[in-house]
Backbone as XML, in Angstrom:
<?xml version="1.0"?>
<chain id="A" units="angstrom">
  <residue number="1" name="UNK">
    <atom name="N" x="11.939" y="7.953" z="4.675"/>
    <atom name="CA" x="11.170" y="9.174" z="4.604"/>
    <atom name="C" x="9.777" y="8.855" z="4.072"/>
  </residue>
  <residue number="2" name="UNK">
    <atom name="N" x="8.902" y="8.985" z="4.462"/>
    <atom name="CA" x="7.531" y="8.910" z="4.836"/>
    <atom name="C" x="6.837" y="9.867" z="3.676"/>
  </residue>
  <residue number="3" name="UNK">
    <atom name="N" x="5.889" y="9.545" z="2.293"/>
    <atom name="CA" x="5.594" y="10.042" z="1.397"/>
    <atom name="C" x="3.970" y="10.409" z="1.991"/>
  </residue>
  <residue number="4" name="UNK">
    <atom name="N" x="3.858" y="11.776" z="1.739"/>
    <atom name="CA" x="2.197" y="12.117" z="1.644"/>
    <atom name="C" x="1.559" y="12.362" z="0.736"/>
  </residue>
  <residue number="5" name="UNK">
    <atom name="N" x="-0.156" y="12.214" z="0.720"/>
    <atom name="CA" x="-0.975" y="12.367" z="-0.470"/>
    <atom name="C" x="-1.908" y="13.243" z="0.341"/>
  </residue>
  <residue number="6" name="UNK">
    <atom name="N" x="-2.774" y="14.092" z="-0.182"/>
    <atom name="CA" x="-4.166" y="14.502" z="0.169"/>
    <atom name="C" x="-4.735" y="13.925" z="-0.409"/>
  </residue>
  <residue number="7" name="UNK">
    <atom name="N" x="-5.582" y="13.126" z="0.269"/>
    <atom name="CA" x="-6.622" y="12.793" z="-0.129"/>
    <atom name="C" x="-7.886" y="13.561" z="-0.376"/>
  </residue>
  <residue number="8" name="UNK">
    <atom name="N" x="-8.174" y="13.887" z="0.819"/>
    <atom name="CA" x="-9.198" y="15.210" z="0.941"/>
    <atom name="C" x="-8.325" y="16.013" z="0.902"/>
  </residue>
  <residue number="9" name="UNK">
    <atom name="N" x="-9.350" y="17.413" z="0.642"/>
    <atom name="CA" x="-9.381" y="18.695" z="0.826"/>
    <atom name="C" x="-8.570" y="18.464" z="2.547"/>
  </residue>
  <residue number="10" name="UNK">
    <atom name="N" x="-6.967" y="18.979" z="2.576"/>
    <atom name="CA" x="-6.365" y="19.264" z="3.705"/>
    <atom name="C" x="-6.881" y="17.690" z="4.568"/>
  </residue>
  <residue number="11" name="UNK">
    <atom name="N" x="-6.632" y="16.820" z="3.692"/>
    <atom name="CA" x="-6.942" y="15.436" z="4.392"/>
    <atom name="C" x="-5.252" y="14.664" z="4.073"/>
  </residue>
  <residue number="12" name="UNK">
    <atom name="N" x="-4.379" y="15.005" z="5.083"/>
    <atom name="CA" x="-2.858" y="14.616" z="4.718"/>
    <atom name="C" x="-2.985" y="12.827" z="5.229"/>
  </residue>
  <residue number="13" name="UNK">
    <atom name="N" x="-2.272" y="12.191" z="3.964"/>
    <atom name="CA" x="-2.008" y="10.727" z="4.889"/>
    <atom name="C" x="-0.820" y="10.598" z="4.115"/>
  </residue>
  <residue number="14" name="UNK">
    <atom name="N" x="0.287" y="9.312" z="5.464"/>
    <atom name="CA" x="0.871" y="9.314" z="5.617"/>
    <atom name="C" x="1.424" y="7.902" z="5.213"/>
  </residue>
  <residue number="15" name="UNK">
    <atom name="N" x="2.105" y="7.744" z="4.239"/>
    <atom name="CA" x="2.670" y="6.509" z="3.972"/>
    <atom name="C" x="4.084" y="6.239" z="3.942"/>
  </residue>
  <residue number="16" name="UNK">
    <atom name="N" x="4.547" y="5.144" z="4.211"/>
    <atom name="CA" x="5.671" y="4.483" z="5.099"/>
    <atom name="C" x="6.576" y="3.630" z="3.852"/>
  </residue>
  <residue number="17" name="UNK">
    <atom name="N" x="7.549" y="3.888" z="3.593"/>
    <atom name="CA" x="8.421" y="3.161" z="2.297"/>
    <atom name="C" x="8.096" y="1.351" z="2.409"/>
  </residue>
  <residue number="18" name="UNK">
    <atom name="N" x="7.965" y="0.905" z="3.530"/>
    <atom name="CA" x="7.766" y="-0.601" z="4.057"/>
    <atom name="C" x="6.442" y="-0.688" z="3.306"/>
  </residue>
  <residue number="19" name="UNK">
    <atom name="N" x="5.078" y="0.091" z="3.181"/>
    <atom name="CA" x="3.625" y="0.050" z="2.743"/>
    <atom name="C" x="4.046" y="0.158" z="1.166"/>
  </residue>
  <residue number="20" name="UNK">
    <atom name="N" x="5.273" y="1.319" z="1.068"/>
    <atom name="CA" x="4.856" y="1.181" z="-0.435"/>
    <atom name="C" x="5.350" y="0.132" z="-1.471"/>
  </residue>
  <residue number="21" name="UNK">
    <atom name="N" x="6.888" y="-0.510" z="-0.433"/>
    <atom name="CA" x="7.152" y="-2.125" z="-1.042"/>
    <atom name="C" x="6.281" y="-2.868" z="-0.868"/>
  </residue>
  <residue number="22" name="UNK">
    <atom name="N" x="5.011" y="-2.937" z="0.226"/>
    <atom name="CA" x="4.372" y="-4.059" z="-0.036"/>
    <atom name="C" x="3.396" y="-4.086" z="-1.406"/>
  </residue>
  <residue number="23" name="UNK">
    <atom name="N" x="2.674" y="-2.457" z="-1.447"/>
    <atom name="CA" x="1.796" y="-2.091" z="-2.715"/>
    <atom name="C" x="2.629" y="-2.147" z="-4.225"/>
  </residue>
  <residue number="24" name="UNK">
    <atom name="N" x="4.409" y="-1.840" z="-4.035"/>
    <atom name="CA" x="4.715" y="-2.512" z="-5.267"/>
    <atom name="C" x="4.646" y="-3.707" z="-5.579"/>
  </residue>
  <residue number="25" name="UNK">
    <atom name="N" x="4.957" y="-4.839" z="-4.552"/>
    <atom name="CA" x="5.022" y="-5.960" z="-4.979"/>
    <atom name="C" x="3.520" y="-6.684" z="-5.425"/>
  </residue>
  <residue number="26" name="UNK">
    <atom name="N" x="2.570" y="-6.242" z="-4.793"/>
    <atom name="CA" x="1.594" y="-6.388" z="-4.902"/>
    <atom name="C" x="0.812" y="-6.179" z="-6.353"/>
  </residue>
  <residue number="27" name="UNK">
    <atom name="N" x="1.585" y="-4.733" z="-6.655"/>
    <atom name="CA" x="0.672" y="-4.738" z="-8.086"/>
    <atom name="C" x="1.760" y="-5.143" z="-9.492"/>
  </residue>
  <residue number="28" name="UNK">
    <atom name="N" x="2.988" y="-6.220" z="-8.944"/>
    <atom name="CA" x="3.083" y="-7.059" z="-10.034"/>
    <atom name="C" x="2.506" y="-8.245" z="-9.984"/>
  </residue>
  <residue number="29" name="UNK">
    <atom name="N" x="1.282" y="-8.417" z="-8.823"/>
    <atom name="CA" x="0.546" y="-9.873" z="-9.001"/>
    <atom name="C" x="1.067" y="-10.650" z="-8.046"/>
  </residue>
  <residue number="30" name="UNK">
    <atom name="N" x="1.909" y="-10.589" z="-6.987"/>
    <atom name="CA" x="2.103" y="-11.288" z="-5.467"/>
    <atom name="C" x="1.274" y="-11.277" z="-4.636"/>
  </residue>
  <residue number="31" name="UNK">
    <atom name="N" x="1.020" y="-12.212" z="-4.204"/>
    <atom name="CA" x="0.222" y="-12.305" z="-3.258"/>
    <atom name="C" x="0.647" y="-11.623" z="-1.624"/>
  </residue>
  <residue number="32" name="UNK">
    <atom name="N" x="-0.235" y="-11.821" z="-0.799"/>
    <atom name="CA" x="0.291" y="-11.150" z="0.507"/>
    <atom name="C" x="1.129" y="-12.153" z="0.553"/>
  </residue>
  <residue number="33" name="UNK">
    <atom name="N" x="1.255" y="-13.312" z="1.097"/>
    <atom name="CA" x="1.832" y="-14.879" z="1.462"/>
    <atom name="C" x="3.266" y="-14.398" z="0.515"/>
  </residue>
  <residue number="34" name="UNK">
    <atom name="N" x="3.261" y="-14.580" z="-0.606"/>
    <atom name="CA" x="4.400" y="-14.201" z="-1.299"/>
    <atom name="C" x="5.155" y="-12.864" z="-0.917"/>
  </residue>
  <residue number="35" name="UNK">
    <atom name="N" x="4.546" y="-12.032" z="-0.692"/>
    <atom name="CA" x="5.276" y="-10.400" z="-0.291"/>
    <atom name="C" x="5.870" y="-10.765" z="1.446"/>
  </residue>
  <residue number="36" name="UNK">
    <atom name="N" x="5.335" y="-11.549" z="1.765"/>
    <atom name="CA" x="5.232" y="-11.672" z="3.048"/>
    <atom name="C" x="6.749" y="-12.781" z="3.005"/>
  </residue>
  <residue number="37" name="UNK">
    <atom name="N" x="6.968" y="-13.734" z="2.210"/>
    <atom name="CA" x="8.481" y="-14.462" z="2.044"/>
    <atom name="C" x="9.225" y="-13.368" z="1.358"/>
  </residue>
  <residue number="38" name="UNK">
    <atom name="N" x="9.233" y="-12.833" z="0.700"/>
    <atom name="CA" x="9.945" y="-11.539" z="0.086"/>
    <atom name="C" x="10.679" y="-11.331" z="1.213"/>
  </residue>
  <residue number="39" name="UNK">
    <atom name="N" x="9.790" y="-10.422" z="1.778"/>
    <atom name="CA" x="10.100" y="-9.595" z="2.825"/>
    <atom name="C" x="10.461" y="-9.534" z="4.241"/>
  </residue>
  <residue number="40" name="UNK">
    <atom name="N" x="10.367" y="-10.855" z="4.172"/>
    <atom name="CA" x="10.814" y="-11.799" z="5.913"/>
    <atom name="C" x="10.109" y="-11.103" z="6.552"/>
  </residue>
  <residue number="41" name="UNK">
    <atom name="N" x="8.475" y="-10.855" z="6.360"/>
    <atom name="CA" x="7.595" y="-10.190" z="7.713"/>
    <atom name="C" x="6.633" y="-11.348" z="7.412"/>
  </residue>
  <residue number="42" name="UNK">
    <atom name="N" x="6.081" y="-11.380" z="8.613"/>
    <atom name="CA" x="4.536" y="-12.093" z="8.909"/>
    <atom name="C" x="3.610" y="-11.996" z="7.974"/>
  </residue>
  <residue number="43" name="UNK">
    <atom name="N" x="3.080" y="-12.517" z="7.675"/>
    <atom name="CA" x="1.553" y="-12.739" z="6.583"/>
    <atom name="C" x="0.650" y="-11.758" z="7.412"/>
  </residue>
  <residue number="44" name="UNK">
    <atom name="N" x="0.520" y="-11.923" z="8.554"/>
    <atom name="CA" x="-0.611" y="-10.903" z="8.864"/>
    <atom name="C" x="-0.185" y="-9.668" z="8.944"/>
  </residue>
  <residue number="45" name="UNK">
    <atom name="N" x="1.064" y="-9.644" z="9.549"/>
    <atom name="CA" x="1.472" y="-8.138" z="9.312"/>
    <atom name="C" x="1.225" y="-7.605" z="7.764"/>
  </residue>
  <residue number="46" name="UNK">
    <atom name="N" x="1.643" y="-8.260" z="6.824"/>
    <atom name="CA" x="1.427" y="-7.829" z="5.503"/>
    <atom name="C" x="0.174" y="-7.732" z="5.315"/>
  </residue>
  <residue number="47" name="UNK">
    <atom name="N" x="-0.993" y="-8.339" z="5.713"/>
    <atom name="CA" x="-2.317" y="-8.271" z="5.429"/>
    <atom name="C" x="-2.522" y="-6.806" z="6.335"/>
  </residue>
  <residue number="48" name="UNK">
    <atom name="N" x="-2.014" y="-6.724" z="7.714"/>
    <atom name="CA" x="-2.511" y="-5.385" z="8.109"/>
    <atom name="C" x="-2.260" y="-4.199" z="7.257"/>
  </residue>
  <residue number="49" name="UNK">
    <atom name="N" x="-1.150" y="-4.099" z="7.110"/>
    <atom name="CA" x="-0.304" y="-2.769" z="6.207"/>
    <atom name="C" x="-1.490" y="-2.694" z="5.003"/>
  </residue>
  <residue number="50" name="UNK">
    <atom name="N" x="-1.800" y="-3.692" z="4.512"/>
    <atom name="CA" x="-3.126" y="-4.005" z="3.604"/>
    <atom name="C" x="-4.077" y="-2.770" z="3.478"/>
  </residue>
  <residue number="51" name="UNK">
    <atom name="N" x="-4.830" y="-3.734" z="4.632"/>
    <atom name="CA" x="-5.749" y="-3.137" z="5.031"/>
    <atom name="C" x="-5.548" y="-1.760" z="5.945"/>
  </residue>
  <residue number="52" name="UNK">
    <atom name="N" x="-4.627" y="-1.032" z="6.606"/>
    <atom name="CA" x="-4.417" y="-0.084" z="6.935"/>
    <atom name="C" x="-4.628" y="1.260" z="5.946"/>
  </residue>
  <residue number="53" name="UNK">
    <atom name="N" x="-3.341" y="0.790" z="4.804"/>
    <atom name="CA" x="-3.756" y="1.853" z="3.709"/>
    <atom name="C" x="-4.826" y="1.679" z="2.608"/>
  </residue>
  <residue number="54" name="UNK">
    <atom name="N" x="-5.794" y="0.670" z="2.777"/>
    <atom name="CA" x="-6.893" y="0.711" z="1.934"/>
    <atom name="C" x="-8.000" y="1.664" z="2.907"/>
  </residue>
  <residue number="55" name="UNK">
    <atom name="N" x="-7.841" y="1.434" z="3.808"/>
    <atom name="CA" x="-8.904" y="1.945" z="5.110"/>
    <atom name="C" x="-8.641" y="3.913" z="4.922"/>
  </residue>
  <residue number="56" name="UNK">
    <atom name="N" x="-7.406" y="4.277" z="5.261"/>
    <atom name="CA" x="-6.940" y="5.452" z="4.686"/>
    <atom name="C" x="-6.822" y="6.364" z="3.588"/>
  </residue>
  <residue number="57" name="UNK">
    <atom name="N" x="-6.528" y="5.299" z="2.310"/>
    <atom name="CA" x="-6.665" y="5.862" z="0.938"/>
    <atom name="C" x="-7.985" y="5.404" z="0.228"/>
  </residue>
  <residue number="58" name="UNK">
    <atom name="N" x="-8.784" y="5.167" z="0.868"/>
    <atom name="CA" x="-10.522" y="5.010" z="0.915"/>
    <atom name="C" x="-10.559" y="4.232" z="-0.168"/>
  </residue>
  <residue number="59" name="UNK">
    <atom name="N" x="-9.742" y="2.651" z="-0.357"/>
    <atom name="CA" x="-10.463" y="1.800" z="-1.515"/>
    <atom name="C" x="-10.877" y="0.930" z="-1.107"/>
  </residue>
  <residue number="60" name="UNK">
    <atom name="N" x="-11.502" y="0.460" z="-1.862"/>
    <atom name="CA" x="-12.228" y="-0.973" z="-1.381"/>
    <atom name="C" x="-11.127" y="-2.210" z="-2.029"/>
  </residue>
  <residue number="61" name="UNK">
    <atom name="N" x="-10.427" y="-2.155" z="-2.782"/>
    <atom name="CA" x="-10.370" y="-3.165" z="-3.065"/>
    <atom name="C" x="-8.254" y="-3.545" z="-3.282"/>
  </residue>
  <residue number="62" name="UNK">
    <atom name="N" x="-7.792" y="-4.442" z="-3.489"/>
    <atom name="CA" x="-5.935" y="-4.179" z="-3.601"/>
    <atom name="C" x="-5.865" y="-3.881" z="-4.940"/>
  </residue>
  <residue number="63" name="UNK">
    <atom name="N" x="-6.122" y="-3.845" z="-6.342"/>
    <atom name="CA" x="-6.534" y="-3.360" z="-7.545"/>
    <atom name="C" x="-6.517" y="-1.897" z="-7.672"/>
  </residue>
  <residue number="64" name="UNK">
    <atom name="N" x="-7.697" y="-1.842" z="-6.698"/>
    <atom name="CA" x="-7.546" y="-0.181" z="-6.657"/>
    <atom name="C" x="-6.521" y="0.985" z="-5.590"/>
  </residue>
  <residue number="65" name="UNK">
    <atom name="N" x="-6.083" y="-0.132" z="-4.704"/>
    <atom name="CA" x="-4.953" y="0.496" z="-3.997"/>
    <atom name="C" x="-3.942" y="0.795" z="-4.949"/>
  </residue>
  <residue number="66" name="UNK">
    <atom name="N" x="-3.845" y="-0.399" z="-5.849"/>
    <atom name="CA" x="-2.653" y="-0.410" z="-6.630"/>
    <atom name="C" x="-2.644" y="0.466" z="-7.441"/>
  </residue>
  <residue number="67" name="UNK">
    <atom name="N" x="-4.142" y="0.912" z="-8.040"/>
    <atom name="CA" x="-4.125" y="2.071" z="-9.195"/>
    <atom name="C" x="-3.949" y="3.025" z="-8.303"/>
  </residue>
  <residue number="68" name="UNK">
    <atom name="N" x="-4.329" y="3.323" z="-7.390"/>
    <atom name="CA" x="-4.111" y="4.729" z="-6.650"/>
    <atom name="C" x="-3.001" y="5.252" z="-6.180"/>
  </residue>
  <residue number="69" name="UNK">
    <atom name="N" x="-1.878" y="4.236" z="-6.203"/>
    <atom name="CA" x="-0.590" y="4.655" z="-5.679"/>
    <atom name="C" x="0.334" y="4.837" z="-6.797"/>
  </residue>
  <residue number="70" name="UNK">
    <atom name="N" x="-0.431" y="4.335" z="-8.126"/>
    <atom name="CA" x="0.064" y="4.859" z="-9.352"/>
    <atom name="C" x="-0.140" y="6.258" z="-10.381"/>
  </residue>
  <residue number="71" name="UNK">
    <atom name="N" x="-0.876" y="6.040" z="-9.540"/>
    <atom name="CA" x="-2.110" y="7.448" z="-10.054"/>
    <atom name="C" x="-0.702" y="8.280" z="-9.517"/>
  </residue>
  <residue number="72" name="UNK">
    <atom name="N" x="-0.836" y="8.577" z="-8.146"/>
    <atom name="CA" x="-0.163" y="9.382" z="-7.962"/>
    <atom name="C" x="1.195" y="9.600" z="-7.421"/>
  </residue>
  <residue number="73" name="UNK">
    <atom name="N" x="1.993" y="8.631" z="-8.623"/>
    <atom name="CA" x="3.467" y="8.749" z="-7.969"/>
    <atom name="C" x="4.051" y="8.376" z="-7.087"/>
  </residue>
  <residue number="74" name="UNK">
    <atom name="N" x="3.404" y="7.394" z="-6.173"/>
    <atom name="CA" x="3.761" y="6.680" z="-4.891"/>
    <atom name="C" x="4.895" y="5.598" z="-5.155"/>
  </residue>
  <residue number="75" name="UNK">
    <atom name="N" x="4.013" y="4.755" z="-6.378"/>
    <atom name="CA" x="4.819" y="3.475" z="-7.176"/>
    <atom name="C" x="5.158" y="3.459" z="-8.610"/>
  </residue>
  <residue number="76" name="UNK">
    <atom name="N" x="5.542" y="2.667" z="-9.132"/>
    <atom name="CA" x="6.297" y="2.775" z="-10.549"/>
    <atom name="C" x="5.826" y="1.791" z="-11.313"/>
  </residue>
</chain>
């Protein structure tokens, strides 16, 4: 089941339980390469999912993806 945030004002996005294991593992300090043996997916696939929800949840940086999905209840 597929978790949403507004971002904007009536700006719904859509995140995927697979995005939010990669952003947990991520913000205990794994690398993509590492999340990516975790998880028996491709390195680039993990780099896309990346960059997909940084592009969406408007950060620049995986730091701040990571605070943002903490911010609001996404991750733990």
């Amino acid at each position: 089941m597929a978790k949403s945030v507004i971002v904007k004002r009536d700006d719904k996005v859509y995140v995927e339980p697979d995005e939010l294991s990669v952003v947990s593992l991520l913000s205990y300090g794994f690398t993509a390469k590492q999340v990516s043996e975790k998880m028996k997916i491709g390195v680039r696939t993990i780099e896309g999912k990346i960059a997909k929800l940084k592009r969406e949840l408007n950060c620049k940086t995986v730091t701040q993806l990571c605070c943002f999905c903490i911010r609001y209840k996404l991750i733990k």
